[in-house]
N, C-alpha and C positions, 0 to 999 in steps of 0.2 A: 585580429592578429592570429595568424596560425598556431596552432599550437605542436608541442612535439611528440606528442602520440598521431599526431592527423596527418592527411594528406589529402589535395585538392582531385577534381579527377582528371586536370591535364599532365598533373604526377603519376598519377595512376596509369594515364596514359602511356607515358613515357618506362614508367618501370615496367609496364607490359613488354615494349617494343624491346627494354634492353634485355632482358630476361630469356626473351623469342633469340634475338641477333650473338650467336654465342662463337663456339672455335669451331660449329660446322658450315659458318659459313664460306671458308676457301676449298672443303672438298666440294661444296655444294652442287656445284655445274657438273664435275663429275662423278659426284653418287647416280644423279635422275640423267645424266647422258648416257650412263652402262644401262638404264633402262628404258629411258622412252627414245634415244637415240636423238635425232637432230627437231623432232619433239619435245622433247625437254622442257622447252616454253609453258607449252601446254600443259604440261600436270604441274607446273608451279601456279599459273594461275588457280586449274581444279583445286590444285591441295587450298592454297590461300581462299579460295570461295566456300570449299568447304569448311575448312576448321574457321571464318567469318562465320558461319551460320550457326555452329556450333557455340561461338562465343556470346554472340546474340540472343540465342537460347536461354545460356547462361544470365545474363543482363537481364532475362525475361523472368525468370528462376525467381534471382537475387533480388528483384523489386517486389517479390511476393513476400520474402520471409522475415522481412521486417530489417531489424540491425545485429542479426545471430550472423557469428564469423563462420567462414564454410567447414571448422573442425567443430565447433558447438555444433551446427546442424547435422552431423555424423554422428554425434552423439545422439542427439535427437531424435535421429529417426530408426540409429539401429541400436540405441540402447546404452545404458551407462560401461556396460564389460566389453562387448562386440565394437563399441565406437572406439572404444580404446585400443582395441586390437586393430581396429582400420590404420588407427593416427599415429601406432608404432611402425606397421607395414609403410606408411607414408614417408615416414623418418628413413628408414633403410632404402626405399624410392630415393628420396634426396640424399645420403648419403652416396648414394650407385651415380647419378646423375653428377655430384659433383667430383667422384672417382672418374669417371670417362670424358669431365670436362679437363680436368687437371692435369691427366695420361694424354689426351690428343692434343693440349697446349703446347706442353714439354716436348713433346715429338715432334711438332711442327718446328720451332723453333731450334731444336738440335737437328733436326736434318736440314734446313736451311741458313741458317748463319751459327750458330753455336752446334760446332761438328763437332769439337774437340772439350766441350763443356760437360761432366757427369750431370745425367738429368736429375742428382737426385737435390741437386745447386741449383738448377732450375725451376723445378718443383717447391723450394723452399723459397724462391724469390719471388715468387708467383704466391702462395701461400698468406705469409709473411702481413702484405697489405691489405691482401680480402678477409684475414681474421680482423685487422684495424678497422677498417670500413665497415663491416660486417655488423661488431662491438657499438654501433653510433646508433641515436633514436632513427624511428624512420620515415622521420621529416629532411632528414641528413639524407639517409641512403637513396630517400626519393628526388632529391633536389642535386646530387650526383648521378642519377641517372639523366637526368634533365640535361645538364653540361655535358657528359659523354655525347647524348645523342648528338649534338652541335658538329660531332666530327666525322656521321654517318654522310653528310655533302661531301665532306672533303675528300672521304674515300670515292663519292661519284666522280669528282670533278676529277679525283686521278688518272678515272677509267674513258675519259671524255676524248683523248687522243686517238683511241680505238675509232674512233666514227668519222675521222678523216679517213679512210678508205675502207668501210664496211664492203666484208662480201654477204651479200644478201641472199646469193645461190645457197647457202649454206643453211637455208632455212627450208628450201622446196626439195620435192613435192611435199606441200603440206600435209600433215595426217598419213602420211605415205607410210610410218612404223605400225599406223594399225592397233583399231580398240585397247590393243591387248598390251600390248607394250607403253603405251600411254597410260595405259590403270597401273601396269609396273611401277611406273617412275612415281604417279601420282604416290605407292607408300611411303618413297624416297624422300617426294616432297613436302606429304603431311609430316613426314618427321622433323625435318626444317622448321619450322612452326610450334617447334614443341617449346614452352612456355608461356604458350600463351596464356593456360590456365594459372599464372601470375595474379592472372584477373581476379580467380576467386580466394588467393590467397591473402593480397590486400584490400580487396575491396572492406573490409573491414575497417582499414583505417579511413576512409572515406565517410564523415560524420554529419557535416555542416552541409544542407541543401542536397543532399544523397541522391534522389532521383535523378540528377538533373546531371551531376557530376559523376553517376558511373556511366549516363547514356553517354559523355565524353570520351570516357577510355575504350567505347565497347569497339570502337571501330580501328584498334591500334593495329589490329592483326593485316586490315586493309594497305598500312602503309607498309608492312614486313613485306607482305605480297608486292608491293611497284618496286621494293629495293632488291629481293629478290628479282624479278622481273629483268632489271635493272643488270645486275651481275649476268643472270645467265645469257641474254643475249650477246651483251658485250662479249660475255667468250665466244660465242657462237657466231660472233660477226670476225673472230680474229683467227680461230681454229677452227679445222672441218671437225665432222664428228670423231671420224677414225683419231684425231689428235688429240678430243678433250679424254677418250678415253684412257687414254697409256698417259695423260700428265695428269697428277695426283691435284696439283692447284694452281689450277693455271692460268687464276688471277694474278699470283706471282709472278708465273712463267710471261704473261702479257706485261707487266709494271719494270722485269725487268728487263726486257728487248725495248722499253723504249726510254730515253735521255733528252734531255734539252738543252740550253748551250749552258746554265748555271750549272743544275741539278744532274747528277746520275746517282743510279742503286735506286731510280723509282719507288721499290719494291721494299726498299728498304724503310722510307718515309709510311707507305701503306701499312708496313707488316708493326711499324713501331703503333700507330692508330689502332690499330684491329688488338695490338695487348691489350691495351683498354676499354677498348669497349667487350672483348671478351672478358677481363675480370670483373667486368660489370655484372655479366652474365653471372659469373661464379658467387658473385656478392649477393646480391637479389635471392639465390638459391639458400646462400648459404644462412642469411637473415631469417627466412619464414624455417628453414629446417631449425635453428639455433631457439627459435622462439617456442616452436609447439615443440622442442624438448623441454626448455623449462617449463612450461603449463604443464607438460604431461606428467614431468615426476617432480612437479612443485617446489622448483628452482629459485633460489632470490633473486638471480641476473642470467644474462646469456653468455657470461665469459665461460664457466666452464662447459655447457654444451660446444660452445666456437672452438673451445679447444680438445674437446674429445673428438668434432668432425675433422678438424684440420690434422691431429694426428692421427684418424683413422684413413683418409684421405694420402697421406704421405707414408703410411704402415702399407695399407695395401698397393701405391705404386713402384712400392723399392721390387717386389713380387711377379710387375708387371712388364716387361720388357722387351719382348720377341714380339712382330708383329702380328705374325696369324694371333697372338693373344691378347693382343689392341683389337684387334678386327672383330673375335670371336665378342670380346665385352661391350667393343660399341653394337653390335647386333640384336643383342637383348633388349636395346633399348628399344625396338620396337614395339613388341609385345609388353613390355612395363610399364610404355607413355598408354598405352590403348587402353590399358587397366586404370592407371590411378590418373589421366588428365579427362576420360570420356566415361570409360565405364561406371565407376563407383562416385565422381561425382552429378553424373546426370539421376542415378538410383538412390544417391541420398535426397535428393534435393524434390526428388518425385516423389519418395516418400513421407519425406518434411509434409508437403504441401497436400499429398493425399489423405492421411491416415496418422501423422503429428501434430502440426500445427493448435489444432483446438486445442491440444492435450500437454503442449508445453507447459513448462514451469521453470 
């Protein structure tokens, strides 16, 4: 029987994939279309091939260093005071991440159907549940990312209408935007991708048969890449490029041009799906940041971490509200993911294993 600190690794699996799939996925087609133009395609694949290889890496890492959580091997390798200092930097990482997930929710869903709703009622409703969820062992939070994922088809099958009249010119001349803009998008798209490092978060809870069930999850990032995949053609088969640029999400913009004789507001059905599996996202985040707060200042539980994120989380979006200053906060997160999902854990983990290991205790 499972127990409720554990999780199997096609949980692991899954809480990767939900963690990855968050609220950038209806800009998505048009972040990497302003750069790689009707290539696009192509730095979603690169990014997904890369950041796979990166996470395999990872997998390759995590089966050398025994059963140490990836913030003990921080400690580990840079030292009782310096690791401490990494894993409060990490906390303020996931505090930012879950600031800019919570700010692009609200906004999407008040320029789109709640015009006349204050965001700061949406923000609180949105909130609200991902503290409850959050607050559950994470055999709970793994086994609701599991059910979330179930409704990642149904968002396909919505998009399925599109392919009764694909324009396919809309794809040629291939490579035709040129190295350079292709590497563009590709930043666009590594960003997309960002949670994947989920992996080295839980992989902790993965106890029972360990090698065998993180080589499961290692490949989760492969399936982000065919749904992405997936998304951006669909737009590209419905809009020319000059279009996906000027429409902000034009998933929506597709969902709602199209009706059936029961169903109309498409878009509406999709956008209700995509709440959830985006608070998925926020949940999963909110969980590992909730926890290595009470480790770090030797907490009894995670209710008052949950609830100091969630009102710092709601403190700083009443602050946030003009767009250039959405745009300006989601930017940063490039330079932030680079640092604490590649940088600093490939440097611990190398360290661990070069010049720690023997000398653990």
């Amino acid at each position: 029987m499972q127990k409720n600190n554990e999780v199997t690794g096609w949980q692991l699996f899954y809480l990767v994939i939900q963690t990855q799939i968050g609220v950038g996925v209806l800009s998505l087609p048009r972040d990497i279309t302003l750069e790689a133009g009707h290539d696009a395609w192509i730095s979603v694949i690169l990014g997904g091939v890369l950041i796979q290889l990166v996470l395999l890496i990872f997998l390759w890492l995590l089966l050398r260093v025994g059963e140490l959580s990836y913030f003990d091997i921080i400690i580990q390798s840079f030292g009782k005071a310096v690791g401490k200092v990494f894993i409060f930097c990490y906390l303020i990482y996931f505090l930012y991440i879950l600031t800019v997930s919570s700010i692009t929710f609200t906004k999407i869903l008040s320029d789109w159907i709640y015009l006349d709703t204050p965001r700061e009622i949406l923000t609180i409703l949105f909130l609200i549940p991902a503290a409850y969820c959050a607050g559950s062992k994470i055999s709970h939070v793994a086994r609701f990312s599991m059910i979330v994922s179930c409704l990642l088809p149904v968002l396909v099958i919505l998009l399925i209408p599109v392919y009764s009249s694909p324009e396919f010119i809309h794809f040629f001349p291939i490579g035709s935007e040129g190295a350079s803009a292709i590497l563009g998008g590709l930043k666009a798209s590594v960003l997309a991708y960002i949670g994947f490092e989920a992996f080295l978060y839980f992989s902790k809870y993965v106890k029972s048969n360990r090698q065998k069930e993180l080589k499961k999850a290692a490949f989760s990032t492969s399936f982000v890449l065919f749904f992405y995949l997936f998304l951006v053609i669909s737009t590209q088969l419905y809009f020319h490029v000059q279009e996906i640029v000027v429409v902000p999400y034009a998933v929506l913009y597709i969902l709602k041009s199209l009706s059936f004789v029961i169903v109309e507001r498409i878009d509406l059905i999709f956008l209700t799906l995509w709440i959830v599996v985006a608070l998925t996202s926020f949940i999963n985040y909110l969980y590992v940041a909730a926890e290595e707060t009470k480790i770090l200042f030797n907490l009894k539980g995670r209710q008052w971490a949950i609830m100091f994120m969630i009102s710092s989380v709601f403190a700083v979006s009443l602050f946030i509200d003009e767009k250039q200053s959405i745009i300006q906060l989601q930017n940063l997160v490039t330079y932030a993911a680079a640092i604490f999902t590649v940088i600093i854990p490939l440097a611990a983990l190398s360290v661990y294993l070069l010049f720690r290991k023997g000398h653990a205790t």
